[in-house]
N, C-alpha and C positions, 0 to 999 in steps of 0.2 A: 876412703870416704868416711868411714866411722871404726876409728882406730881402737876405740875402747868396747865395740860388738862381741859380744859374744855369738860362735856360729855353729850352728848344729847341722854336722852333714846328714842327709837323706837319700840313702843311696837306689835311686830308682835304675839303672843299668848294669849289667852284668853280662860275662862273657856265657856267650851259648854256641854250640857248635850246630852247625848246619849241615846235613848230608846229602843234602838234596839241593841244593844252591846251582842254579841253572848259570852258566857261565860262558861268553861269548870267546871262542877259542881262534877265531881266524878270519880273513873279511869276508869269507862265504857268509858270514850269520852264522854258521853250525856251532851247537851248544852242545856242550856237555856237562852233564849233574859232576858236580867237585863237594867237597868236603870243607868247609871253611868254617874258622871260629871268628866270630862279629860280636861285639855289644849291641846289648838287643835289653829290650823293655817292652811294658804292655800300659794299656790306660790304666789297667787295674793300679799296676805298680804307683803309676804316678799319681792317677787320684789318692791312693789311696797316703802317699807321701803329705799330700797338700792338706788331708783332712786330719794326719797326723801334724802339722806343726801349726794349724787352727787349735787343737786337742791341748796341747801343749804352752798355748798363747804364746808362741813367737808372730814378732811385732812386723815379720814378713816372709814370707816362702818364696823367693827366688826361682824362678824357672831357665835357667837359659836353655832351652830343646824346643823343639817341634818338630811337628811331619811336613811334610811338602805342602803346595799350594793345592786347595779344592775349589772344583766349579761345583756352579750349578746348586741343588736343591741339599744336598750331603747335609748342610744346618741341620738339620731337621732329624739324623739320622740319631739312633741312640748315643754315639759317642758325644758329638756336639750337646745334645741334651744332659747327660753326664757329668757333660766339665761344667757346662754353665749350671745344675745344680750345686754342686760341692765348693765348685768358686767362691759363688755367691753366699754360700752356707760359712765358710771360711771368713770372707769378707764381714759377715755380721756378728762371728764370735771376736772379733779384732785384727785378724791378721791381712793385711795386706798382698795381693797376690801381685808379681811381679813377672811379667814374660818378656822373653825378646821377640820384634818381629818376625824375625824369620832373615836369611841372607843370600835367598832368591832373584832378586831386582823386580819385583814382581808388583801389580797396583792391585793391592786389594780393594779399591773402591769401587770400580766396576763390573761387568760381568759375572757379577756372581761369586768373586773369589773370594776364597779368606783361608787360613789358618790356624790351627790349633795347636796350644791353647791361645796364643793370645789375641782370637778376635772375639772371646768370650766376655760381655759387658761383667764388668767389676771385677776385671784385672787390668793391670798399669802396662798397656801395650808400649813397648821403646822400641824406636828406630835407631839405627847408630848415624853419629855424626862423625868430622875430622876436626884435627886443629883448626880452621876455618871456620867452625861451627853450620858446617852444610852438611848433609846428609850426603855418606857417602855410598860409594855407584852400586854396592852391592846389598844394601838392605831393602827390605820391603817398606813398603810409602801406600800411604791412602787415609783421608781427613776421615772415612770413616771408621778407621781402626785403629790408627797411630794414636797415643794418648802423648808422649811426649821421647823429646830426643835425649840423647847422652852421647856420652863420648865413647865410641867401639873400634877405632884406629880405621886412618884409611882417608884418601881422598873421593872428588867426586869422579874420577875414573882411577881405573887399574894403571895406565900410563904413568900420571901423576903419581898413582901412591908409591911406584915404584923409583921413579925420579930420584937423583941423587943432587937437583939443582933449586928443592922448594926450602922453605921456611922450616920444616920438618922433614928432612930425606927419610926413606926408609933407611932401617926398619923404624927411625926413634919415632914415625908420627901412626904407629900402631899403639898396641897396649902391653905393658911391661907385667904379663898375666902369670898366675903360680900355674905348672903341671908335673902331672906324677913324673918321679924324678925317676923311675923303674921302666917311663915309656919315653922314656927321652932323655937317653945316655948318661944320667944320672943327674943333671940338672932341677932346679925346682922352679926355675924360672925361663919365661921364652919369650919372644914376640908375637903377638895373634891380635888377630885384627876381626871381628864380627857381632851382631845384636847381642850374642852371648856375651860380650865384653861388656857390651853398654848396657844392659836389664840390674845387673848387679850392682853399678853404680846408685841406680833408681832404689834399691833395696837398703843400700847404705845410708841415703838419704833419709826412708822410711824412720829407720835405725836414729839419727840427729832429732828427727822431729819428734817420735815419741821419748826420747830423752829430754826434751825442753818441755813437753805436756802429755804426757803418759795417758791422759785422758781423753785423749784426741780419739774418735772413731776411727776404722779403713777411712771410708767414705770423704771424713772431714780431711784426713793427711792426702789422700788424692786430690782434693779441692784444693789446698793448700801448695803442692806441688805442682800444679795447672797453671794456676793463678799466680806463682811466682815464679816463671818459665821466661825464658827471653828469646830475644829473635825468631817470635810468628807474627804471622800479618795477623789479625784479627783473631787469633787463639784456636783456628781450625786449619794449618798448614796443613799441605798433603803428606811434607815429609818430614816433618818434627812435631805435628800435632799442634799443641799448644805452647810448644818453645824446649828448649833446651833447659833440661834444668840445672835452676842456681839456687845452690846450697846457704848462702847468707843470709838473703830474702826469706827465704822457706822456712829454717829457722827463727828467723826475730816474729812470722806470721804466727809462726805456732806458739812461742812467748805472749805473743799479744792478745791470743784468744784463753788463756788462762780466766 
C-alpha cells in the first residue's frame, strides 16, 4: 500500500508462561491447572505503545489486536475511559490511530456490544472485505462502529472462501501477509485471512495521504478517507462503514486541499 513507508515495530506482546492455566482434560469438564507458555500483553503495554508513536509523530499506529466482544455498561469501565483518553490525545498530536474490527461475526450496533480498541471514537475502525468487495462472514459489522472496509481475505461464508470453483479459490482470495519465519517453518510469507489484514491496509493509506499534504490533521486524513470510500449506501453501511477504501481518490483529495 505505501512502498516507500517507513515502519517502526512496537512490540506490545510477549511470551509469558502460565502456571496455573485451568485446562479442560476430558468431556466430563474436569480441569486441571497445566503449565503453558501464551503471548500475552496488558492495556498498559499497548497504551502505552500508541502514546509512544503519537510521541514520535508517526503519521499512524496500527493496531491489528483486540479482546473479545463486551455487553452491557463495561464503556464506562477504567479501561474503555483509558483508550478513549490516549486515542484521542494521539489523534490531536497527528497521528492517526488505526484498529481492526475484531473477527467475531459479531454486531456491535446493538445491545450494548462493542470492542476494544476499536469502538473508541477517533480511531479508524476497519472491517474486512473479499475480492467481491462484501464484507466477509467473519468480521465484526455495525454502522455504529465500522468507520470503513478494506481488503482482510475471505468471502462472505466459510464455504465460499474455501471453494476451489470462485473467481479467487482459496488460499489466493486471502492475503499474501509477512510472518515470523522462526514460527512458521522458516518461511516469511503465508496466507491469512482477518480484520488484522485489513486495519494495516487503512494505515498505509494514512502513510499516501500525508505523503501528498503532510499538513493534513488525524481528523482531516479520516474525513478524506470516508469521503473517498466506495460501495456504501449512504456512507453509514453496517458492514463497511462508509465504503471501502480507494487509494486514488483519497490521494488526488488530499492534493486538492493543499
Amino acid at each position: 500500500m505505501a512502498p516507500d513507508a517507513d515502519v517502526v515495530p512496537l512490540r506490545v506482546f510477549y511470551w509469558k508462561k502460565l502456571t496455573d492455566y485451568q485446562y479442560d482434560i476430558d468431556d466430563d469438564g474436569q480441569e486441571e491447572s497445566v503449565t503453558v507458555t501464551t503471548l500475552f500483553t496488558t492495556d498498559f503495554d499497548i497504551l502505552s505503545a500508541i502514546d509512544y508513536a503519537a510521541r514520535i509523530g508517526a503519521d499512524a499506529a496500527n493496531m491489528s489486536l483486540g479482546g473479545g466482544v463486551i455487553k452491557g455498561k463495561a464503556h464506562k469501565s477504567g479501561d474503555h475511559v483509558a483508550y478513549q483518553r490516549v486515542i484521542q490525545s494521539a489523534s490531536q498530536r497527528g497521528t492517526v490511530i488505526t484498529t481492526s474490527a475484531g473477527n467475531s461475526s459479531a454486531d456491535l450496533q446493538h445491545k450494548g456490544y462493542f470492542t476494544l480498541p476499536n469502538s473508541i471514537p477517533g480511531s479508524i475502525s476497519v472491517s474486512a472485505t473479499g475480492p467481491n468487495n462484501k464484507r466477509v462472514f467473519y468480521s465484526n459489522y455495525g454502522t455504529s462502529v465500522i468507520d470503513v472496509g478494506a481488503p482482510g481475505g475471505g468471502y462472505e461464508t466459510l464455504d465460499k472462501t474455501l471453494a476451489d470453483d470462485t473467481e479467487w479459490p482459496y488460499p489466493f482470495n486471502l492475503v499474501y501477509s509477512t510472518v515470523p519465519p522462526d514460527l512458521n517453518g522458516g518461511t516469511a510469507y503465508a496466507w491469512y485471512a482477518g480484520t488484522s489484514m485489513a486495519a494495516p491496509q487503512v494505515a498505509g493509506l494514512v502513510a499516501l495521504i500525508r505523503e501528498a499534504n503532510p499538513d493534513l490533521s488525524a481528523n482531516q486524513i479520516q474525513s478524506i478517507i470516508e469521503n473517498t470510500a466506495r460501495y456504501s449506501n449512504g456512507k453509514g453501511d453496517t458492514d463497511i462503514g462508509a465504503g471501502i477504501i480507494y487509494a486514488p481518490d483519497a490521494i488526488a483529495e488530499a492534493k486538492q486541499r493543499k
